[in-house]
N, C-alpha and C positions, 0 to 999 in steps of 0.2 A: 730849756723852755722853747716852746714854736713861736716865732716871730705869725700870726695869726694877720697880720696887715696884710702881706706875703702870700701867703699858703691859701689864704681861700676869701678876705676880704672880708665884708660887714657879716655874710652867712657863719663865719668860722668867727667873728668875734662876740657874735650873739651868742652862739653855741659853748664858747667857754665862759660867758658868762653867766650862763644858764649852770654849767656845772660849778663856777664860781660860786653861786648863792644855792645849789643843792648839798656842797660841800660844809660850807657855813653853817645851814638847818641842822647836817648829818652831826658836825661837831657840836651845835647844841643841844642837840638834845641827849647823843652820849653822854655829854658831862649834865644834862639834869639826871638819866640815869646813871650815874655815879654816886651824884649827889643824893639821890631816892634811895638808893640799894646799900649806902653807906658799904661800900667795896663787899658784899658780899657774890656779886657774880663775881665768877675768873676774868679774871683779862681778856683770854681768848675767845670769851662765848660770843661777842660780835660781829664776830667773822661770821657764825653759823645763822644770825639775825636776817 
């Protein structure tokens, strides 16, 4: 992990925060599409999303 205090200060810890809560949207809403598809997509076909 980047120690972010470090490396770039409040611009770099906005910045992973920013990806912190785009990360969290990404994983919910996967798992509602899971949940919707009842596993019929492949595993892989997210990559291609």
């Amino acid at each position: 992990m980047v120690d972010w205090t470090r490396t770039g200060g409040t611009g770099a810890q906005i910045h992973s925060f920013i990806l912190f809560i785009s990360f969290i949207r990404l994983f919910v809403s996967f798992q509602h599409l899971q949940n919707s598809c009842k596993f019929k997509i492949p595993q892989n076909s997210f990559i291609y999303s």
